[in-house]
C-alpha positions in Angstrom: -72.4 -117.6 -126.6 -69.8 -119.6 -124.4 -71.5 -122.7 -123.1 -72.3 -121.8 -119.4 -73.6 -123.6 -116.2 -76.8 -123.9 -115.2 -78.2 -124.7 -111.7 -82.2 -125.2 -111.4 -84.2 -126.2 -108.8 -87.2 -128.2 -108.9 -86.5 -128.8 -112.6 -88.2 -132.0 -113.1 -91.9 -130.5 -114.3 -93.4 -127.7 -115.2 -91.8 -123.8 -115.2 -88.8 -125.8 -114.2 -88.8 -128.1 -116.7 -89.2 -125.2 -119.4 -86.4 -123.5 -118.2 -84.0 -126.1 -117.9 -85.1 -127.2 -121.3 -84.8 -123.2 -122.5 -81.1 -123.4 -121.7 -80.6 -126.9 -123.2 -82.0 -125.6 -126.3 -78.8 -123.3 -126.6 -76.2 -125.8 -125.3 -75.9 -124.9 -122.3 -75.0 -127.3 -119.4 -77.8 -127.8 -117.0 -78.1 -129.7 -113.9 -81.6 -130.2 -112.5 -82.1 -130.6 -108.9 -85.4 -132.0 -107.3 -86.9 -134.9 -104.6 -87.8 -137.1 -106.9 -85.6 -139.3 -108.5 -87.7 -140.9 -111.0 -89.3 -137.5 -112.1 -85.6 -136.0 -112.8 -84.4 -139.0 -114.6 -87.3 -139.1 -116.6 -86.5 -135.0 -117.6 -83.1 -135.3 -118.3 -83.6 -138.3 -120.9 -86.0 -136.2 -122.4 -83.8 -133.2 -122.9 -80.9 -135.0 -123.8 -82.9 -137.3 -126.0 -84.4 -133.9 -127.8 -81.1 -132.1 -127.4 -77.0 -133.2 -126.7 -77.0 -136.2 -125.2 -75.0 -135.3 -122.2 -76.5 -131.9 -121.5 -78.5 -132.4 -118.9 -77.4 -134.1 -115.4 -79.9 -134.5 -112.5 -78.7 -134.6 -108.7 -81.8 -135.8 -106.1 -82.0 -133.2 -102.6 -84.4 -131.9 -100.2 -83.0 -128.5 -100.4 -84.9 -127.2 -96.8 -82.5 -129.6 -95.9 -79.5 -128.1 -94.9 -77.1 -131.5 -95.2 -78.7 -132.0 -98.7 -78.1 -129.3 -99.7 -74.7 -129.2 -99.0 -73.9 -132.7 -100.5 -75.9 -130.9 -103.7 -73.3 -128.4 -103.2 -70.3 -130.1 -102.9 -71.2 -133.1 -106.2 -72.3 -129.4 -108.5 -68.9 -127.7 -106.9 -66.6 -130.8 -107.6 -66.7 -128.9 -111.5 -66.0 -125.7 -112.5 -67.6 -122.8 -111.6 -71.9 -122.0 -112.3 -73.1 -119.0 -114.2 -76.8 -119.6 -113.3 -78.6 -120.2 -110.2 -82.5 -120.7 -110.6 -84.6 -121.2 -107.4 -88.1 -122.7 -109.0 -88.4 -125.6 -105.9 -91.7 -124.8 -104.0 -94.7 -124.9 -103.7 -98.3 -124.1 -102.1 -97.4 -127.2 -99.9 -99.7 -126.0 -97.1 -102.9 -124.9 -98.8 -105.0 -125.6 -95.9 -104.7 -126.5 -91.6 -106.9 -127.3 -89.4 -107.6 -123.9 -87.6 -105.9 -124.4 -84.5 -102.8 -122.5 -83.6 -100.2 -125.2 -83.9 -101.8 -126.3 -87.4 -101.7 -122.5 -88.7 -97.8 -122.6 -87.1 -97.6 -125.9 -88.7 -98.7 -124.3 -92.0 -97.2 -121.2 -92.1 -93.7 -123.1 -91.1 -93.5 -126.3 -93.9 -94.3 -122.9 -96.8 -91.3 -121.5 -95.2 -88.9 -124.1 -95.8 -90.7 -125.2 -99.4 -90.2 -122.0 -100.7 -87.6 -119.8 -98.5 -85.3 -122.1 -97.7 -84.8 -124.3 -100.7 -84.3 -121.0 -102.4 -81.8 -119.3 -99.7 -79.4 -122.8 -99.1 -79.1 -123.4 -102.5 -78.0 -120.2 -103.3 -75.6 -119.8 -100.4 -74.4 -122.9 -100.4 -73.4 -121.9 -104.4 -72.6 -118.4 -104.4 -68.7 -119.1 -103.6 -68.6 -121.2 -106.9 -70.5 -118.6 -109.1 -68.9 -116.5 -111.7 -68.5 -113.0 -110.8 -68.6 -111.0 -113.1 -71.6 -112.0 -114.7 -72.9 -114.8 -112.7 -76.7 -114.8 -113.1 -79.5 -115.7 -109.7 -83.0 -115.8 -110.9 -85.9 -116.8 -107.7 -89.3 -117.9 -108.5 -91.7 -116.1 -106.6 -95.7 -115.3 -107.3 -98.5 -113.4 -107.8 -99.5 -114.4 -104.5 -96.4 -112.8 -102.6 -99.1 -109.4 -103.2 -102.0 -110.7 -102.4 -102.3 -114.0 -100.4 -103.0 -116.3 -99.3 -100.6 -116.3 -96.4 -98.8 -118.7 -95.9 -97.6 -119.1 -99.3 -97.8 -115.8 -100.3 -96.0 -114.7 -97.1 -92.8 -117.3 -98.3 -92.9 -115.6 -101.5 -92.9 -112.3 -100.0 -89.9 -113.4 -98.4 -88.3 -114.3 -101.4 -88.6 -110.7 -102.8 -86.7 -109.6 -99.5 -84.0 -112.1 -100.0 -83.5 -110.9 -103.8 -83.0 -107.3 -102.9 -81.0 -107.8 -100.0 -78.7 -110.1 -102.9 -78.5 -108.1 -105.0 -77.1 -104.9 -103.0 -74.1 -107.6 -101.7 -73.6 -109.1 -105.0 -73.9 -105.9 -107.7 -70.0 -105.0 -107.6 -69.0 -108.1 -108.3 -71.1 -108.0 -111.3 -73.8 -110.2 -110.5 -77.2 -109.8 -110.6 -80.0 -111.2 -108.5 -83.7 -110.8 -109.7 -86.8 -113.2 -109.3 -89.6 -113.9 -111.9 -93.4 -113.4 -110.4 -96.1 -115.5 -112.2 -99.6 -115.8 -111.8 -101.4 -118.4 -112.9 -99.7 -120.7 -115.4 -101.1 -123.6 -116.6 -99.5 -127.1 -117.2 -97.9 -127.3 -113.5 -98.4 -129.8 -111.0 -98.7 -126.6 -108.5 -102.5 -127.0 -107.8 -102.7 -130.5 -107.7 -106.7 -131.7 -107.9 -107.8 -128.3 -107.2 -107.2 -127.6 -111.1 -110.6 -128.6 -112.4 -111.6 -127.2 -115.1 -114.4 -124.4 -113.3 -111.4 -123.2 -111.3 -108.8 -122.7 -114.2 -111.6 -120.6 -115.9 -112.1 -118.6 -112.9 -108.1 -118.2 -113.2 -108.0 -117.2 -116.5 -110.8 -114.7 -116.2 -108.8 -112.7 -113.8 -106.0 -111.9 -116.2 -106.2 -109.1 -118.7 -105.6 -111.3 -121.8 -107.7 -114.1 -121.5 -105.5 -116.9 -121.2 -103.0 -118.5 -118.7 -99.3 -118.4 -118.9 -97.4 -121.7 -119.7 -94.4 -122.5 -118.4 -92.2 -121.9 -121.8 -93.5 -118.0 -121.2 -91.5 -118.0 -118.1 -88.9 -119.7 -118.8 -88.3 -117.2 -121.4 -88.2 -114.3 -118.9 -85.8 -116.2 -116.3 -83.5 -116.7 -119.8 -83.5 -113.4 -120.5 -82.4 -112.1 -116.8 -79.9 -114.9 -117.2 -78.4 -113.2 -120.3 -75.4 -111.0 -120.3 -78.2 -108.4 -122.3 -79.6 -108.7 -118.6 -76.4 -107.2 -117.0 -77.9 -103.7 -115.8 -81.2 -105.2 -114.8 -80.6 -106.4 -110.6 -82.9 -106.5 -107.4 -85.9 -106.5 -109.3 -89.2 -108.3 -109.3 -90.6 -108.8 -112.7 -94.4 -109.7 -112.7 -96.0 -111.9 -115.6 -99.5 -112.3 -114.8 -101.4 -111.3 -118.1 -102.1 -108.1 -116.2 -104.2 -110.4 -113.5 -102.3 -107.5 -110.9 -101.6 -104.0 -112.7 -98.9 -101.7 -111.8 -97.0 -103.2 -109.6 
């Protein structure tokens, strides 16, 4: 396969990591995008270390931030054209308030911009410099976009609206838009110190297969919608939860 361009948000750790490192693995260009500069330098020496050298660039944003983003934009534009856009940046960032209204508005509103709007402005801001036909947009959602909590879920919810609104502008021009659904997947930083050990136990008995996912299992599913195999398969929300949620 051509060596293509890939675009990944919140590639520093975890699912993100995995998938930028999934594309490395077959030489493809990748350019990691996060807050933290120290955790994205730190990923791309790995990959390049483990891969090609030069593979793997790393470009530091808030991308709820609109001016950010842009300047993110403009430095991944300044090349030639992306074939991949994946939206992992996010987060439970608001797993708690204080029970009055304007800390549930102030809860509700920072899950919003973690997980809608780092997903939306990236892609907009890219979507003139992706190759049609057969550029590739791939959004992390979540189990919890079905069932809570809401907040979070409610931003991931979102997401699934966003893809499937995508996806009916973008299918003529012969790209496809689809997000990837987990449940719970273990080596993350996504649950922070709530990750002792009773409550991954509690996680992994609520799947089907006794075990959690891990990050290189997603990563492989986001590959595969990124693949030109993957060119019929668009506005769809594929769920990998071990069977944690059935049927839907």
């Amino acid at each position: 396969m051509e060596q293509r361009r890939v675009v990944v948000s919140g590639g520093g750790t975890g699912i993100g990591l995995a998938t930028a490192e999934a594309f490395a693995a077959d030489g493809d260009r990748v350019i990691i995008l996060g807050r933290r500069r120290d955790v994205l330098s730190e990923a791309a020496a790995k990959l390049n270390s483990a891969y090609d050298g030069e593979l793997v660039s790393w470009i530091t944003a808030d991308l709820s931030d609109p001016e950010q983003t842009q300047s993110a934009v403009e430095a991944i534009a300044g090349q030639r054209p992306v074939d991949v856009i994946v939206t992992n940046a996010g987060g439970n960032v608001a797993s708690s308030h204080d029970g009055t209204l304007a800390g549930i508005a102030d809860a509700y509103r920072r899950n919003f911009e973690a997980n809608v709007l780092t997903a939306v402005l990236l892609t907009e801001g890219l979507l003139p410099h992706l190759n049609r036909p057969g550029g590739r947009v791939v959004h992390l959602s979540s189990i919890a976009a079905l069932r809570g909590p809401g907040s979070y879920g409610g931003s991931k919810a979102a997401i699934h609206a966003y893809t499937f609104d995508l996806a009916q502008q973008l299918g003529a021009e012969g790209v496809t838009v689809n997000a990837v659904a987990p449940g719970f997947v273990a080596d993350t930083e996504f649950f922070g110190d709530r990750a002792t050990p009773e409550f991954v136990q509690a996680r992994i008995k609520q799947s089907l297969t006794g075990k959690p996912g891990m990050p290189y299992e997603i990563a492989a599913a986001i590959k595969y919608l990124a693949s030109p195999e993957a060119a019929y398969i668009t506005g769809q929300i594929l769920h990998i939860n071990g069977g944690a949620m059935l049927g839907r």
